[in-house]
N, C-alpha and C positions, 0 to 999 in steps of 0.2 A: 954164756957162750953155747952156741947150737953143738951140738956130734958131726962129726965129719959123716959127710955124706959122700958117696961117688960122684954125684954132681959137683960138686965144690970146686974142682979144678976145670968143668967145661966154659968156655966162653958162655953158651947161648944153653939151655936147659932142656936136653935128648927127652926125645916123647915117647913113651912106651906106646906099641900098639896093646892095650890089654880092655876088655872088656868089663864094666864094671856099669852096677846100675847109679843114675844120676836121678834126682828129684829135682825141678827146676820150676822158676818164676821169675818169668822176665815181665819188668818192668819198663816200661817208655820212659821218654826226657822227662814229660810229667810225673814220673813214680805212682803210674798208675798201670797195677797189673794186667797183664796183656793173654800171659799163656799161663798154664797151669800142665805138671804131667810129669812122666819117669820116663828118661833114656839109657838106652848104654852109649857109653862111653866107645869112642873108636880108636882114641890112646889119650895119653893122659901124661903131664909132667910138674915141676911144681910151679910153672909159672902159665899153664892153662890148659886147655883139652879141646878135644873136637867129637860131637855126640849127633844123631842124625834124630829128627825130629816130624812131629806132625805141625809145629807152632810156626805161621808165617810168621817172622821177627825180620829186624832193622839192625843194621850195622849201629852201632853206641847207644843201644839199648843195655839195662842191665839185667842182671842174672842173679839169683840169690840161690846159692845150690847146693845140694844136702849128697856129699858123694859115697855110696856105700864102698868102703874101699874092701871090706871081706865081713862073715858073718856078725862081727863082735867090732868092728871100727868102722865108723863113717864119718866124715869134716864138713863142715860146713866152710861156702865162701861165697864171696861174691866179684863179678866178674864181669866186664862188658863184651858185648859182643865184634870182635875186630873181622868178622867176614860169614857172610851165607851166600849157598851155593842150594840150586834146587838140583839135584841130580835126577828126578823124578816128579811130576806133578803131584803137590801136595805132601813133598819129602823135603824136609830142610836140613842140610848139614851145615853146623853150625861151630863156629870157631871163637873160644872164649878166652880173652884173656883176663887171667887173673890182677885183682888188684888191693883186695882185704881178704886178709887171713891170720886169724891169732898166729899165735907162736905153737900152744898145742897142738895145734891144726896142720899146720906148715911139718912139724917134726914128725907127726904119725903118716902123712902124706909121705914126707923124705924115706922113713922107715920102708913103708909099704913099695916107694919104687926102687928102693936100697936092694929090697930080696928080690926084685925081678930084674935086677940089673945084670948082664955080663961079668961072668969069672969072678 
């Protein structure tokens, strides 16, 4: 059984605005890598994130993504892409939703938006 989390009791999973660096690799339908490269993150929660990028990508494209959450923890997951937006030519913000992630992964994720949570 998981630790209670703050989340536990939300319907839908609150997104931190917090800044944090991403390593990503999206992959096509073929699972043939596409982008390669490290963003920040624009928030972040446990069931996906949104990070602004240089890689033109595709809605259900996937993602395999290494998240530094602070100096000494980072998760790995993987994640499809549910929406891009160019705010800028040659700028992609991109909107991931999560869909594999161990249990370690999930818990030190939970941890890390536990301490930035409200009261």
């Amino acid at each position: 059984m998981s630790a209670y989390s703050y989340y536990d009791n939300m319907r839908d999973a609150p997104r931190i605005s917090k800044s944090v660096f991403v390593k990503y690799d999206f992959r096509d339908t073929a699972s043939k890598s596409i982008a390669t490269g490290i963003a920040t993150t624009r928030d972040l929660s446990l069931t996906g994130m949104k990070f602004l990028c240089g890689a033109k990508v595709r809605k259900d494209y996937v993602a395999k993504l290494s998240i530094q959450l602070d100096h000494l923890n980072q998760v790995g997951v993987v994640g499809t892409v549910s929406w891009v937006e160019t705010p800028k030519p040659g700028q992609f913000l991109v909107g991931i939703h999560f869909h594999s992630m161990s249990e370690e992964a999930r818990t030190k994720l939970m941890k890390f938006l536990n301490s930035l949570a409200p009261g």
